[in-house]
C-alpha positions in Angstrom: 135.2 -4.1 -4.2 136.4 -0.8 -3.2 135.2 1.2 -0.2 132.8 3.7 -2.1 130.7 0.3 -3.6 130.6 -1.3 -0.3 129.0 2.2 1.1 126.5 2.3 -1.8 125.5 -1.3 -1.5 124.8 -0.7 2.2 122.7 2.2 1.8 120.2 0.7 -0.7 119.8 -2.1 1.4 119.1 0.7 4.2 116.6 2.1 1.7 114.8 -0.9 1.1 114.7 -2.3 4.4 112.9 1.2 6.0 110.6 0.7 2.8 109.1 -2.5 3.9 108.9 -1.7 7.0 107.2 1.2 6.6 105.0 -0.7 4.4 104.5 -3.6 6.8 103.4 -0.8 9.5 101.0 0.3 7.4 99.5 -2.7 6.5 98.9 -3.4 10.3 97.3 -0.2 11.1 94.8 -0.8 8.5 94.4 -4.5 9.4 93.7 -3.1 13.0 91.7 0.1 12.2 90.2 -0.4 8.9 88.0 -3.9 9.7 84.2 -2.9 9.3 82.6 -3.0 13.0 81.2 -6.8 13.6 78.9 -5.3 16.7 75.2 -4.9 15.5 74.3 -1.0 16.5 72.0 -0.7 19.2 67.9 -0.6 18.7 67.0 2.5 18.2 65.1 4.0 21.3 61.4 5.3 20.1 60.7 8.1 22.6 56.6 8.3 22.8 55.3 11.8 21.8 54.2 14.1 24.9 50.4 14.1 25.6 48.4 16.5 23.6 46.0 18.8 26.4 42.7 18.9 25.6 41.5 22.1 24.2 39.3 23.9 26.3 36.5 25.8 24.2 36.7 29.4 23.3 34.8 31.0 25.8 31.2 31.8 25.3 31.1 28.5 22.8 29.3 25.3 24.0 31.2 22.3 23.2 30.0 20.1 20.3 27.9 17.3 21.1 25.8 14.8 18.8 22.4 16.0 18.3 19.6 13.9 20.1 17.9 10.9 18.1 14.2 11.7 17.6 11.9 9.5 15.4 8.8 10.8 13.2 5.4 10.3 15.3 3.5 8.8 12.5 0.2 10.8 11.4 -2.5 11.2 13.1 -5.9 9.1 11.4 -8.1 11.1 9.1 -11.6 11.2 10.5 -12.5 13.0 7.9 -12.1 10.1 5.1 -15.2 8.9 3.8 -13.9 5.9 2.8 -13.0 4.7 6.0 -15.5 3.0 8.1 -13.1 2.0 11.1 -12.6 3.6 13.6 -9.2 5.6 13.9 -9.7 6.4 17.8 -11.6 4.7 20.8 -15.0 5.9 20.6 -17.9 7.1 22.8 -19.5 10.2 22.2 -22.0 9.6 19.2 -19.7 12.6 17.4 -17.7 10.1 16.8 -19.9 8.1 15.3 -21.2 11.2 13.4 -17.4 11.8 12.2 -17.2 7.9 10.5 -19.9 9.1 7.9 -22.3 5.9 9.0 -24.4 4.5 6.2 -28.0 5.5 6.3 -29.9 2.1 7.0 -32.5 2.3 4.4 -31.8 2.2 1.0 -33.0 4.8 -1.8 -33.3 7.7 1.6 -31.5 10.3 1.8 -30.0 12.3 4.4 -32.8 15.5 4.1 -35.3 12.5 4.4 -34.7 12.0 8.1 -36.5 13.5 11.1 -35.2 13.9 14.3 -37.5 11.5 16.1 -35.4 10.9 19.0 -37.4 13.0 21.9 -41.0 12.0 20.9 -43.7 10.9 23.4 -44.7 7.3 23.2 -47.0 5.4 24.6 -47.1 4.4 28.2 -44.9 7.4 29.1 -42.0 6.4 27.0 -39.2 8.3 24.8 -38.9 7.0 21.5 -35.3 7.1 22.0 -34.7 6.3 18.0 -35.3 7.1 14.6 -38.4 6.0 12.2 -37.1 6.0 8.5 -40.0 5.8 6.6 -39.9 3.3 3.4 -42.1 0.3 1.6 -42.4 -2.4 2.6 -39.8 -5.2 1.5 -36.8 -2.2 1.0 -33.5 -3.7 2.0 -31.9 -2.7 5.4 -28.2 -2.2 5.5 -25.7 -2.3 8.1 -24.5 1.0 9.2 -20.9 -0.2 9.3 -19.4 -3.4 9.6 -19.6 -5.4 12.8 -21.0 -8.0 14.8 -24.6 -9.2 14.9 -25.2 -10.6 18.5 -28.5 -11.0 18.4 -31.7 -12.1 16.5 -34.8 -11.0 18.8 -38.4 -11.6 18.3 -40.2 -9.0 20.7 -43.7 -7.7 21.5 -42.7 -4.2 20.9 -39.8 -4.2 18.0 -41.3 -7.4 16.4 -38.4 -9.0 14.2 -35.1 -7.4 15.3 -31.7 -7.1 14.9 -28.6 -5.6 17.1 -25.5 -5.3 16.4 -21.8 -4.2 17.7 -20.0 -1.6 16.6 -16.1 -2.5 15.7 -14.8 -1.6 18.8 -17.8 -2.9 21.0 -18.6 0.1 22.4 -21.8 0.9 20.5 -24.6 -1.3 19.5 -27.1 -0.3 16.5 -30.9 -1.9 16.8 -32.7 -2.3 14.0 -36.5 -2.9 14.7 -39.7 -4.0 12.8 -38.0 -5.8 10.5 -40.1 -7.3 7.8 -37.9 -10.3 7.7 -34.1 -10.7 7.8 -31.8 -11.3 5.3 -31.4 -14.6 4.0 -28.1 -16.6 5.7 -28.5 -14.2 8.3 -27.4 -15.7 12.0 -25.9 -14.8 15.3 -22.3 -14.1 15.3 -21.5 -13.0 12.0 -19.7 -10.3 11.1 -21.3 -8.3 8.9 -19.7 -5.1 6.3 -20.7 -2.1 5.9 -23.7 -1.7 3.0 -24.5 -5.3 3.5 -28.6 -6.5 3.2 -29.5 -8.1 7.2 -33.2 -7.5 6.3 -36.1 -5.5 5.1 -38.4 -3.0 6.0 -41.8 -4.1 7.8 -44.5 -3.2 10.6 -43.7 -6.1 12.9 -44.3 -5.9 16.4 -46.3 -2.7 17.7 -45.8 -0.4 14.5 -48.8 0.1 12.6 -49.4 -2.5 9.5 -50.1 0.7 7.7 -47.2 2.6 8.1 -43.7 0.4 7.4 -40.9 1.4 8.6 -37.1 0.6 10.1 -36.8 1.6 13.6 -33.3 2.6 14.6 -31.8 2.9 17.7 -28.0 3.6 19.1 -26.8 3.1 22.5 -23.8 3.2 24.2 -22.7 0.1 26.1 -21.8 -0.4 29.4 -18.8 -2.4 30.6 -20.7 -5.8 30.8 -21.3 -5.1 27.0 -24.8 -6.4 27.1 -26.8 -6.3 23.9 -30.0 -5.5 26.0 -29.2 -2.8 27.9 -26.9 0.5 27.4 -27.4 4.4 27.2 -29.5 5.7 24.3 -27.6 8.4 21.8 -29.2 10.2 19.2 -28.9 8.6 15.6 -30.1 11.6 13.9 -26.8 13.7 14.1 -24.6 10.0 13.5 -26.3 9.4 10.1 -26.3 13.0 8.8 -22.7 13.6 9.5 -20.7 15.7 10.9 
């Protein structure tokens, strides 16, 4: 081989030889450099938000509030409802017993056939302290209003006789010179408003001529005692307010 071939041969293998490793470099800086990162990143850190300042009002404007719970106060009772013979408040004046429209205690009379009896003289100095309703002889008495009877009394003045509580037990109505009393009538029962507890008669000191139902109110005391209390005027009670 001559001297230029032996040069030729010896550069190619110069050549090749600075090719791969050239090549061999750069496969080791991308084995190095190039791997994906292994490490998992960090957490990220959550920074909390700064607090948020109230914000005061503008001035001259109240701050909001909830409005106050109130309830309804339920209606007042109508005293003025005919239909309604309890009563809606505790009584003790007789205008409230004017204001329950009582029943008038005779049937068949009517209102404009009352007198106001209630002042008369009576014998042995006495006030009548009641009514006389006029009526025959025989004509059904009614309760005023419902209530209790407490007492079935035979007496030398009021002859056959009947009293009886008001609903609350703070007035008692007396019915006197009774003919007789209703039949089934007895002590303790409670009796409704319109219902026959007797009839019209002259017992006792009224004059056999002249039947009639003597009425009475009165006002009990705290003992509640059938016998005794404060008289009130039935006149005004039975015509109404």
């Amino acid at each position: 081989m001559s001297e230029k071939g032996k040069g030729t041969g010896r550069t190619g293998r110069a050549v090749l030889g600075g090719f791969v490793l050239g090549a061999a470099t750069v496969l080791l800086i991308v084995w190095l450099y190039g791997q994906p990162n292994r490490t998992a990143p960090p957490a990220p850190v959550i920074v909390p938000p700064p607090p948020v300042a109230p914000q005061a009002p503008a001035q001259g404007t109240p701050p909001a509030t909830n409005p106050p719970v109130t309830s309804s106060p339920l209606p007042p009772a109508n005293p003025n409802d005919p239909g309604n013979s309890r009563p809606w408040a505790a009584p003790g004046r007789i205008e409230d017993l004017a204001a329950r429209r009582l029943l008038l205690p005779v049937q068949g009379i009517r209102t404009d056939q009352l007198q106001n009896t209630f002042d008369d003289a009576r014998s042995e100095g006495r006030v009548h302290e009641a009514i006389d309703i006029m009526a025959p002889r025989g004509t059904p008495v009614l309760a005023v209003e419902e209530g209790k009877v407490v007492k079935l009394f035979q007496s030398d003045k009021g002859g056959i006789t009947l009293y009886q509580f008001d609903p609350t037990g703070t007035f008692c109505y007396y019915y006197a010179h009774l003919d007789r009393y209703a039949d089934g009538i007895k002590e303790g029962d409670l009796v409704h408003r319109g219902q026959v507890i007797g009839y019209v008669g002259s017992t006792g000191n009224a004059s056999p001529d002249g039947p009639h139902l003597h009425f009475a109110i009165f006002r009990l005391g705290p003992e509640k005692q059938w016998w005794k209390g404060e008289a009130q005027n039935p006149y005004p009670a039975l015509r109404g307010p």
